[in-house]
C-alpha positions as CSV (number, residue, x, y, z in Angstrom):
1,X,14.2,5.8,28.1
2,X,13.1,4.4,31.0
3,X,11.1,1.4,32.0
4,X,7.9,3.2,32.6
5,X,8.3,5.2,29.7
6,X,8.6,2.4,27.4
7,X,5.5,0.8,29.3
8,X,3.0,3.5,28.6
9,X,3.9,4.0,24.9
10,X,3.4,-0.1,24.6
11,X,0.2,-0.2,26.8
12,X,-0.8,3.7,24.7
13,X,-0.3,1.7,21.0
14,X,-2.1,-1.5,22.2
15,X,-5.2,0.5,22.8
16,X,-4.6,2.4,19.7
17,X,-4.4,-0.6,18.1
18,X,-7.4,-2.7,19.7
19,X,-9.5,0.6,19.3
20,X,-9.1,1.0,15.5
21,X,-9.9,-2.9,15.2
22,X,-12.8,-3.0,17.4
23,X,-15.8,-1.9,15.0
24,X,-15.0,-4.9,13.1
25,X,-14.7,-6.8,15.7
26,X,-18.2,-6.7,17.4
27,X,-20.4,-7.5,14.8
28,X,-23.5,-6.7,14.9
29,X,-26.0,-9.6,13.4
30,X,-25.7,-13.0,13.8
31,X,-25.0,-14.1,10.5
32,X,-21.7,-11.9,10.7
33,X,-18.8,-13.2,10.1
34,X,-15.4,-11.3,10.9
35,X,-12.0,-13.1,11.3
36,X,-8.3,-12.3,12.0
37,X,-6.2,-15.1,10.0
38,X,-8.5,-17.3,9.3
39,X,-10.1,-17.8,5.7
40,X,-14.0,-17.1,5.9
41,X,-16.1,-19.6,3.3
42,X,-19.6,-19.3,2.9
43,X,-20.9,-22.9,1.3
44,X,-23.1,-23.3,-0.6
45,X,-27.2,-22.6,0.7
46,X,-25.3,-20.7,3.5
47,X,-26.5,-17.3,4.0
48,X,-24.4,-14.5,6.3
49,X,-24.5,-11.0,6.7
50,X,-21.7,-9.2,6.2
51,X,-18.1,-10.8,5.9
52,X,-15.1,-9.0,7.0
53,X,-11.3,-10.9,7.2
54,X,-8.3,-9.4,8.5
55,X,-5.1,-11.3,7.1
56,X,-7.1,-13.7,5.4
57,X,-9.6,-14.7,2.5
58,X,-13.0,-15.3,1.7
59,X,-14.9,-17.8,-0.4
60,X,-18.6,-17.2,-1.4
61,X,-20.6,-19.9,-2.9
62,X,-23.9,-19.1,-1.0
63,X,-25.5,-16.0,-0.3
64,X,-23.8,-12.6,1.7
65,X,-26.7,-10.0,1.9
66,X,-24.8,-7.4,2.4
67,X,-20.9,-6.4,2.0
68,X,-17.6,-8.5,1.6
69,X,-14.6,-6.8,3.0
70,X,-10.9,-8.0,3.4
71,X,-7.9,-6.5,4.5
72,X,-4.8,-8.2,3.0
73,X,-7.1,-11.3,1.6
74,X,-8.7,-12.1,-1.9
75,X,-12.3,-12.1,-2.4
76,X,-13.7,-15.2,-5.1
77,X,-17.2,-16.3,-5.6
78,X,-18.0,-18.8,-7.6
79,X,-20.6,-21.5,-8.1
80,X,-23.8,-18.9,-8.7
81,X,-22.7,-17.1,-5.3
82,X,-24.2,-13.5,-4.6
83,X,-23.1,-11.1,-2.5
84,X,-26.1,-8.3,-1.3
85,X,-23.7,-5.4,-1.1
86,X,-20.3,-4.1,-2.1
87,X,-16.9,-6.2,-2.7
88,X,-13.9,-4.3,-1.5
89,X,-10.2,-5.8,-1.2
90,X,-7.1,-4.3,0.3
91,X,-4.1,-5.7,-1.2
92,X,-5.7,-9.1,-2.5
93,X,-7.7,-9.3,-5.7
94,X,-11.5,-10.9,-6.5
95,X,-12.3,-13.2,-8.9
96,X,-15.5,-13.3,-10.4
97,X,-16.8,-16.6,-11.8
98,X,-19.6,-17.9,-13.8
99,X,-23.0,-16.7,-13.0
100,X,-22.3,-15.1,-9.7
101,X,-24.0,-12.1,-8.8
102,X,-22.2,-8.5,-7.2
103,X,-25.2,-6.1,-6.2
104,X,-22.9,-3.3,-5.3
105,X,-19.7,-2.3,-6.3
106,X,-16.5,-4.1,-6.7
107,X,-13.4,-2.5,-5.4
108,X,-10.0,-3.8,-5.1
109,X,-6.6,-1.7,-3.8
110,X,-3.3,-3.3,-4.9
111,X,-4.6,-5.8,-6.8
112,X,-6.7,-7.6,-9.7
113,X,-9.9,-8.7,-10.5
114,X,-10.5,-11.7,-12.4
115,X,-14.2,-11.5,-14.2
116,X,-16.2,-14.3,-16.2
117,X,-17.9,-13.0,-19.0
118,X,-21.4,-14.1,-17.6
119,X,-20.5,-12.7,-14.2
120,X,-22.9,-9.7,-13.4
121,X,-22.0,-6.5,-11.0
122,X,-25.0,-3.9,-11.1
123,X,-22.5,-1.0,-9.5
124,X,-19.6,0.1,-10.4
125,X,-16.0,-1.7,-10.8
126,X,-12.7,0.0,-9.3
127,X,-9.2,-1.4,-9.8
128,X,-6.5,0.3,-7.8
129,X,-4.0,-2.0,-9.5
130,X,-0.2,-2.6,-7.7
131,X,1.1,-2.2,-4.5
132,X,1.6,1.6,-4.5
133,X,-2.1,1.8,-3.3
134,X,-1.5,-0.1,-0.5
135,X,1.6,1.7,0.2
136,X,-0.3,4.9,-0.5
137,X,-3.6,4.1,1.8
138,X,-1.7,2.2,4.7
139,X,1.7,3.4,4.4
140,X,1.3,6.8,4.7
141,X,-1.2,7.0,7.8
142,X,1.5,5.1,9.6
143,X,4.5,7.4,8.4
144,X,2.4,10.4,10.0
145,X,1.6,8.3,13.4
146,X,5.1,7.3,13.5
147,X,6.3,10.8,13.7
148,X,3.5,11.6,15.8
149,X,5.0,9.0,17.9
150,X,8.4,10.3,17.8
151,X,7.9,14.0,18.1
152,X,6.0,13.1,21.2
153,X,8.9,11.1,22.4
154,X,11.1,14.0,21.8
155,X,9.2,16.6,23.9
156,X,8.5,14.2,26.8
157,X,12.9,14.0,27.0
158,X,13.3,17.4,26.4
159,X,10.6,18.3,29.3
160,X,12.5,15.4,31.8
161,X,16.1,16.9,30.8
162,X,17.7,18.2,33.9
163,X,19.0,21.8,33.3
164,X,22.5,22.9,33.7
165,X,23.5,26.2,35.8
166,X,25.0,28.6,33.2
167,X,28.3,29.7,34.5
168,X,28.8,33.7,34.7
């Protein structure tokens, strides 16, 4: 494959990549928070808007008003936090601890949630337990781009093949 080639797919899959991530990355409010790697903590009498963490975690012991997402990070509140909305975790787990409040729903893929008795979640609670969920909602997206990828890769060589005379 030639140089160019191999530049365009690279330059093709870094825009791929940046466009999938750029919703998250462009908050809207102010009080959003949204990190790649870095843990998010909301202290106490902190208030944000919605929390979102890529590679990372997130720690509420103030107030989120609306909804707590991670990707690859755990989810805990504790010391009477609340989160507004829902709390959903992709391959991480949340843990629930005295007195804290969930207005939404709690949903975790690929791992565990850890609940206090006195810990209160007015929607539902969803528990995608092991890592054949994440396997199963990130794995297989990326098995059918990958031979996306590939099949692509195939026709472009067999469109740049130079044909051979046949000999009569």
């Amino acid at each position: 494959m030639s140089a160019h080639v191999r530049l365009v797919l690279r330059l093709f899959a870094w825009f791929l990549f940046a466009g999938a991530l750029s919703g998250a990355a462009f908050a809207d409010g102010s009080h959003d928070r949204t990190q790649f790697g870095h843990n998010i903590s909301i202290g106490p009498g902190e208030e944000a808007t919605e929390v979102t963490c890529f590679g990372c975690s997130v720690r509420v012991r103030g107030h989120v008003t609306s909804d707590v997402t991670t990707f690859g990070g755990n989810i805990v509140v504790e010391d009477q936090g609340q989160i507004g909305g829902d709390a959903t975790t992709f391959g991480g787990y949340v843990r629930l601890d005295k007195e804290v409040k969930v207005q939404g729903d709690v949903t975790v893929f690929g791992g565990q949630i850890h609940r206090d008795a006195t810990a209160t979640v007015s929607g539902d609670v969803t528990n995608f337990s092991g890592t054949g969920w994440v396997l199963l909602v990130f794995g297989l997206p990326l098995v059918f781009l990958g031979a996306l990828v590939a099949f692509v890769v195939w026709l472009v060589r067999r469109l740049m093949r130079p044909t051979m005379p046949v000999a009569a």
